[in-house]
C-alpha positions in Angstrom: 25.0 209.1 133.6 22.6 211.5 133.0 22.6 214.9 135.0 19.3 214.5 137.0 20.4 211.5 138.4 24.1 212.8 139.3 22.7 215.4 140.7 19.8 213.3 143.4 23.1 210.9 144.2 25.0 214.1 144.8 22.5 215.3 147.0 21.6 211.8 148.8 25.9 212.1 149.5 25.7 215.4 151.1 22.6 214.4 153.1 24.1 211.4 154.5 26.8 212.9 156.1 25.0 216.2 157.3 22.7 213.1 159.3 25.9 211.9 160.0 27.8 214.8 161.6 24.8 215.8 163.2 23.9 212.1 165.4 28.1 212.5 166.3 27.2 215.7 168.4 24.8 214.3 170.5 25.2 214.4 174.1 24.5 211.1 175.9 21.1 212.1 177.4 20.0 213.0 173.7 21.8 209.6 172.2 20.9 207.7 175.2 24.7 206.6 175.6 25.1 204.7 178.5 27.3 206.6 181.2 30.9 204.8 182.1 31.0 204.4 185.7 34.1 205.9 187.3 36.6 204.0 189.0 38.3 206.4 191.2 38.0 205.4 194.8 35.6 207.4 197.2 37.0 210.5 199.2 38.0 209.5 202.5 36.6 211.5 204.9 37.6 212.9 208.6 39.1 210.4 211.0 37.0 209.8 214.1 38.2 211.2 217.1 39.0 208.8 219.9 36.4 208.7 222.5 38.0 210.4 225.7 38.9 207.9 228.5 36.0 208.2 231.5 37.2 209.7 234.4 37.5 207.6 237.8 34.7 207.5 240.1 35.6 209.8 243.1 37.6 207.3 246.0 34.9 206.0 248.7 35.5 208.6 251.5 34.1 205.9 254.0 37.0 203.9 253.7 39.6 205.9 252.1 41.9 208.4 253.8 40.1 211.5 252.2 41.0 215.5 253.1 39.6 218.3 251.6 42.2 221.5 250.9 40.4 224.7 250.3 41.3 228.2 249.4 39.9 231.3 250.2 39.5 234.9 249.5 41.3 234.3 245.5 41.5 234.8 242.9 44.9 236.7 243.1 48.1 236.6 241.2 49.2 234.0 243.3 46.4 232.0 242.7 48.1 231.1 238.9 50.8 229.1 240.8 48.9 227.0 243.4 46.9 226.0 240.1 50.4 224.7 238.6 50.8 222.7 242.3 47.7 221.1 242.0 47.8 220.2 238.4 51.5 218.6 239.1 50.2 216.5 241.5 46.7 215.4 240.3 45.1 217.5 243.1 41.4 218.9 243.0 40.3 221.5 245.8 37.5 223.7 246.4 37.7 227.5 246.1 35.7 230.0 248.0 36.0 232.8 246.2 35.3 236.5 247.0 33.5 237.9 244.4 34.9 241.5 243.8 38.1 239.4 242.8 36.4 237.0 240.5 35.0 240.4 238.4 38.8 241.2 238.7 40.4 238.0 237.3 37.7 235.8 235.4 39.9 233.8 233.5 41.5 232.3 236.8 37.9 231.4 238.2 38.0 229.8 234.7 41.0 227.9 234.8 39.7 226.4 238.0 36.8 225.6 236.8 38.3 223.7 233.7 41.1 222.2 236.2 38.4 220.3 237.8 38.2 222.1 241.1 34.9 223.1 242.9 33.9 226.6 242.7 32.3 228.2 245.7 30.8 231.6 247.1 32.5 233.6 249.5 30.6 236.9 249.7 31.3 239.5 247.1 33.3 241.9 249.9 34.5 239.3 252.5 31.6 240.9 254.8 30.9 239.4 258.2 27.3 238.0 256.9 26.5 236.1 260.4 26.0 239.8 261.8 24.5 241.2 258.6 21.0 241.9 257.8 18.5 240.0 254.8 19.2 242.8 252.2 22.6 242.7 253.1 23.6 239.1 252.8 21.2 238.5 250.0 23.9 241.5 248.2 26.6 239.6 249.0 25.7 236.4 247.7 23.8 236.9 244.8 26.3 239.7 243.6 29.3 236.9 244.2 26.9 234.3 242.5 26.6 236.5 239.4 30.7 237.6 239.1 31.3 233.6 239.4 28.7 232.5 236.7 30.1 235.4 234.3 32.8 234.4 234.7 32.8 230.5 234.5 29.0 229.4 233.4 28.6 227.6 236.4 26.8 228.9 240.0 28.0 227.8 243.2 26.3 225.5 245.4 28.9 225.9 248.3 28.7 229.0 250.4 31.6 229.3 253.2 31.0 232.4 255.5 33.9 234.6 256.1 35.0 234.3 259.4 33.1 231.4 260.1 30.4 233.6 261.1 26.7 232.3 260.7 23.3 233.2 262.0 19.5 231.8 262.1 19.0 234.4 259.4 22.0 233.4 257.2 21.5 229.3 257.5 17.4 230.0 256.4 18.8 232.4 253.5 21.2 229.7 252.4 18.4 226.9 252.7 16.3 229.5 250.1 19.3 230.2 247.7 19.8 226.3 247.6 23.5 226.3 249.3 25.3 224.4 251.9 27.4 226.3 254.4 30.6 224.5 254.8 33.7 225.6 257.5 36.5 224.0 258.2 38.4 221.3 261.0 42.1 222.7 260.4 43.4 226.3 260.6 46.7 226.9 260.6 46.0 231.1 260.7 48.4 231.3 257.4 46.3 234.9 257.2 48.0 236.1 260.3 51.7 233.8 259.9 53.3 234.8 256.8 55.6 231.7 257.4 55.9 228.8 254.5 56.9 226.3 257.9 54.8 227.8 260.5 51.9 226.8 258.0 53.4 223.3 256.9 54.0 221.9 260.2 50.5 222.8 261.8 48.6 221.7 258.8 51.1 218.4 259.2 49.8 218.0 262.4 46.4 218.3 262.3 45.5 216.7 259.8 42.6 214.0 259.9 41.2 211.5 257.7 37.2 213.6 256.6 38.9 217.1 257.8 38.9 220.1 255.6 41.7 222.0 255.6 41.6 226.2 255.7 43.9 227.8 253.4 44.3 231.6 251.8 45.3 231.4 247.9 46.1 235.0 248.3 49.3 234.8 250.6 52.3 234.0 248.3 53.4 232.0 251.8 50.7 229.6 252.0 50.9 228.6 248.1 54.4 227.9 248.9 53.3 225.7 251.6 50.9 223.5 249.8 53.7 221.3 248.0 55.1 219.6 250.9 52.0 219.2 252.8 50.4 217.3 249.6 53.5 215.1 249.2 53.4 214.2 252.9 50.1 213.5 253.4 50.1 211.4 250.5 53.2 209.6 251.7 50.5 208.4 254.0 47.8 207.6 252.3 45.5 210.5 252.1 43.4 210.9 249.2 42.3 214.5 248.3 39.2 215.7 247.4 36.7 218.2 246.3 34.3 219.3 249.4 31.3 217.6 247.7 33.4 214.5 247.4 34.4 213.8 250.8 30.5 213.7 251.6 29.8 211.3 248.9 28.3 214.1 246.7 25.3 214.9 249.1 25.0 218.2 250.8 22.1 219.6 252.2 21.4 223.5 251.6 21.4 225.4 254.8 23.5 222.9 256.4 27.0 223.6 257.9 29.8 221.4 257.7 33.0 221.0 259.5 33.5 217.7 258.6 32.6 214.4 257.7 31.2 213.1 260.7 28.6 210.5 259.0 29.6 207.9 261.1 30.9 205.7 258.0 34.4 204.4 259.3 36.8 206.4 257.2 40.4 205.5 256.0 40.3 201.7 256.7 42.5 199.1 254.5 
């Protein structure tokens, strides 16, 4: 062989494989490789969470045995335990709160609030607001109005005047503001008798199917009460409820109410 051609095979050789080496670098996109699908399984992702159970409708106060409790003039320390109470035993009440105390101890107007309990005005210094004048009630509420929606998010639609005491001036204020004045049908004066049994028994004895029952959260004595007179009563069939609840949800603003006197029969079979 004679050295010109040894030397254009030698170079076709080296050629060759430079083409060769360089096609082997590719990357797919360049070679146009197919892509191998994978065959790891998909990421699972979050369980869903259960959807919560609905809550019950509210009993028909026309024909079940309904009673409203309240509380007034709370939050207070003692307040924390007649929560526990009503938790125990499935027990939602309204609260008519004073509103110098609900700037004092928010996260109890909370907790009633998430326990499923109505939430209500009392006037922001337990003032007599039947005898007070337009600037002076409209202080009172709206001041108690503010501490309770700082507190909780929510404004009260229930105004219950301390004392019981109302006026023209106070019941056209209330129609304004959009709230219903609501008092009571049993008082067993737990403010003035300190006595856990004094307060049982005349609550025991008073009480009516559509009656709302007066009661002080603040007294340590009357908290202590409220165990027994909820397992009695409901030894005989009372159902409790919220104070919109025993009037089917419907209360006018400006109105008062004592109790429910709608003339629906109430705790029939």
């Amino acid at each position: 062989m004679n050295g010109p051609n040894l030397v254009r095979r030698v170079a076709g050789a080296v050629l060759a494989v430079a083409v060769f080496g360089f096609l082997s670098t590719l990357t797919p996109a360049q070679g146009k490789v197919r892509p191998v699908a994978r065959t790891e399984p998909p990421r699972a992702g979050p369980e869903p969470r259960p959807a919560a159970p609905p809550k019950p409708p509210p009993p028909d106060c026309a024909r079940a045995k309904c009673l409203a409790l309240t509380f007034d003039d709370g939050p207070a320390e003692s307040t924390a335990e007649l929560l526990d109470i009503l938790a125990a035993r499935k027990v939602r009440a309204t609260f008519f709160i004073v509103g110098e105390n609900a700037a004092r101890h928010p996260e109890l107007v909370r907790r009633e609030l998430e326990a499923g309990h109505e939430i209500a005005d009392h006037s922001y210094t337990h003032a007599d607001l039947g005898r007070a004048s337009k600037k002076k009630i409209m202080a009172e509420l709206t001041r108690t109005q503010d501490a309770i929606r700082r507190a909780s998010g929510v404004t009260p639609v229930l105004l219950r005047p301390p004392y019981g005491s109302t006026s023209e001036r106070l019941t056209k204020i209330t129609r304004e503001l959009g709230m219903a004045q609501v008092l009571w049908t049993v008082d067993p004066l737990d403010w003035e008798h300190r006595d856990t049994a004094y307060v049982e028994k005349r609550v025991l004895k008073a009480a009516r199917p559509g009656y709302i029952v007066l009661m002080h959260d603040i007294h340590p004595t009357s908290v202590r009460a409220v165990p027994k007179i909820i397992d009695r009563l409901a030894a005989e069939g009372y159902v409790f409820v919220t104070v919109p609840e025993l009037f089917g949800g419907r209360l006018t603003p400006g109105k008062e109410y004592v109790q429910r006197n709608s003339g629906d029969p109430q705790g029939l079979p």
